[in-house]
Wavefront OBJ file of the C-alpha trace (Angstrom):
o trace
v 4.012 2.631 -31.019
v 0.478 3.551 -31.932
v -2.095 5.066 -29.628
v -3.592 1.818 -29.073
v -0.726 -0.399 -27.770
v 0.318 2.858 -26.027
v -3.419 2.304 -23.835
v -2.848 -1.531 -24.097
v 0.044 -1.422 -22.040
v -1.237 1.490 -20.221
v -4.202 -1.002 -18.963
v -1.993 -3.565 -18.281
v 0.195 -1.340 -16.034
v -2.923 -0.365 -14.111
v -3.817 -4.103 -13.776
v -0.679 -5.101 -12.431
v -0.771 -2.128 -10.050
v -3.836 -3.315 -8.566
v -3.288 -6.491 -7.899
v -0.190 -5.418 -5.929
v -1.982 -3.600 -3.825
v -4.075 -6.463 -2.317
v -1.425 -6.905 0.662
v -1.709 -3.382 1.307
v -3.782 -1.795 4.338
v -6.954 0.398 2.698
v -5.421 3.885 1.870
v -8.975 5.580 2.895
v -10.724 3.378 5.664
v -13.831 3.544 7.093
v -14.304 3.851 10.864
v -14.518 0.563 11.736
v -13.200 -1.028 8.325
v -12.164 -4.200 8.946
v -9.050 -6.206 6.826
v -7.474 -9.473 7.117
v -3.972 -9.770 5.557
v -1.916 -12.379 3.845
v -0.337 -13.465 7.439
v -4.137 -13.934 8.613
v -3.579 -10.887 11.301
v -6.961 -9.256 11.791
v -7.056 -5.370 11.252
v -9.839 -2.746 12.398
v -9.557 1.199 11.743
v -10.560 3.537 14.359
v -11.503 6.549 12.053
v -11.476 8.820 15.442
v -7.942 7.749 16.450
v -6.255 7.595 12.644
v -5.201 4.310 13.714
v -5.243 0.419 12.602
v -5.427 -1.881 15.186
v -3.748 -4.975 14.588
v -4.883 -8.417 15.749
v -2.239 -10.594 15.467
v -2.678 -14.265 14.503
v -1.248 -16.940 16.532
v 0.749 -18.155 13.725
v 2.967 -14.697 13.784
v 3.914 -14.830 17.085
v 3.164 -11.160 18.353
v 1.510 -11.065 21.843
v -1.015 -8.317 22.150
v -2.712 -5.582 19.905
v -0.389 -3.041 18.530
v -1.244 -0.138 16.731
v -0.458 1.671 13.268
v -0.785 5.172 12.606
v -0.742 5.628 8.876
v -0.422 9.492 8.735
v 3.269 9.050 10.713
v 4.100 5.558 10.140
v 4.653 5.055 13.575
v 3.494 1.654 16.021
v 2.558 1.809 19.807
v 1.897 -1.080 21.490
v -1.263 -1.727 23.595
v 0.330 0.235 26.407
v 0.852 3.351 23.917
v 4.773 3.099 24.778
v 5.883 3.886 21.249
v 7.448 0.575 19.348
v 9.328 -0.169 15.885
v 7.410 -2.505 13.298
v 6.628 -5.949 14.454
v 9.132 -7.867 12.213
v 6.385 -10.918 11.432
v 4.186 -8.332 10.327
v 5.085 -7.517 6.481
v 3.861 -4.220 5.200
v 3.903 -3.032 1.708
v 4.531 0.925 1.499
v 1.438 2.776 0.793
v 1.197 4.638 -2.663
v 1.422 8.269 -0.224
v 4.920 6.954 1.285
v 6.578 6.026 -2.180
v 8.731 8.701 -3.703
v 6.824 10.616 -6.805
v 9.197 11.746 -9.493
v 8.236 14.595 -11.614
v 8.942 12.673 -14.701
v 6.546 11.067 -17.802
v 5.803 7.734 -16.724
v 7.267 6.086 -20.217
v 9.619 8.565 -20.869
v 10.037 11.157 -23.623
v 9.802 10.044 -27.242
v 11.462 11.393 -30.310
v 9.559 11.709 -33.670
v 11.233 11.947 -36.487
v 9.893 13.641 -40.107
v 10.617 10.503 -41.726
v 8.462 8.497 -43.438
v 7.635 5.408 -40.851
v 7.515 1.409 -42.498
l 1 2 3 4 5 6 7 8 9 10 11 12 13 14 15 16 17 18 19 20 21 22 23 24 25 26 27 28 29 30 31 32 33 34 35 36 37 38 39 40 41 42 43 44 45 46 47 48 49 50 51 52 53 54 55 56 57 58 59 60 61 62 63 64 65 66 67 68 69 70 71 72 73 74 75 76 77 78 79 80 81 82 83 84 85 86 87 88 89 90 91 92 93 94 95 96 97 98 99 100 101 102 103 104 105 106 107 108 109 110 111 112 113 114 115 116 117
């Protein structure tokens, strides 16, 4: 594979990886950032509190505004009584929570002296 289709599919990798990440909250929010997800829940950052607040839709069936604390992965609902996920609310894990192996990305190769066709 030549350096060219080695940054074609490179690109396309990138591609794909960002278009994947369109059901995910902002990694880096602004206070006050708001976001509307794919279940059409309503979500505003608190930059002060490290926290999303989440707005449910009707359509989801949560009562009341429960909170997400990125840094811990942790919920509390609008009483701050600490609570699992909401299991109508589907979140993708954020790039900081997936496991990073130490490893190339496409592998190791092996060149060989030989003359190439």
């Amino acid at each position: 594979m030549d350096k060219r289709h080695f940054l074609i599919a490179a690109m396309c990798l990138m591609t794909l990886a960002a278009c994947t990440q369109k059901t995910e909250l902002p990694e880096n929010p602004k206070d006050q950032e708001e976001y509307r997800d794919s279940q059409g829940n309503s979500w505003i950052y608190n930059a002060m509190l490290m926290r999303w607040a989440l707005m449910p839709s009707v359509a989801n069936g949560l009562t009341g505004t429960h909170y997400y604390y990125p840094q811990s992965g942790s919920w509390t609902d609008a009483n701050g009584t600490r609570v699992n996920q909401p299991s109508s609310v589907k979140m993708a894990p954020s790039s900081s929570a997936k496991s990073k192996s130490s490893g190339n990305v496409f592998g190791t190769t092996r060149r060989s002296s030989g003359v190439h066709a």
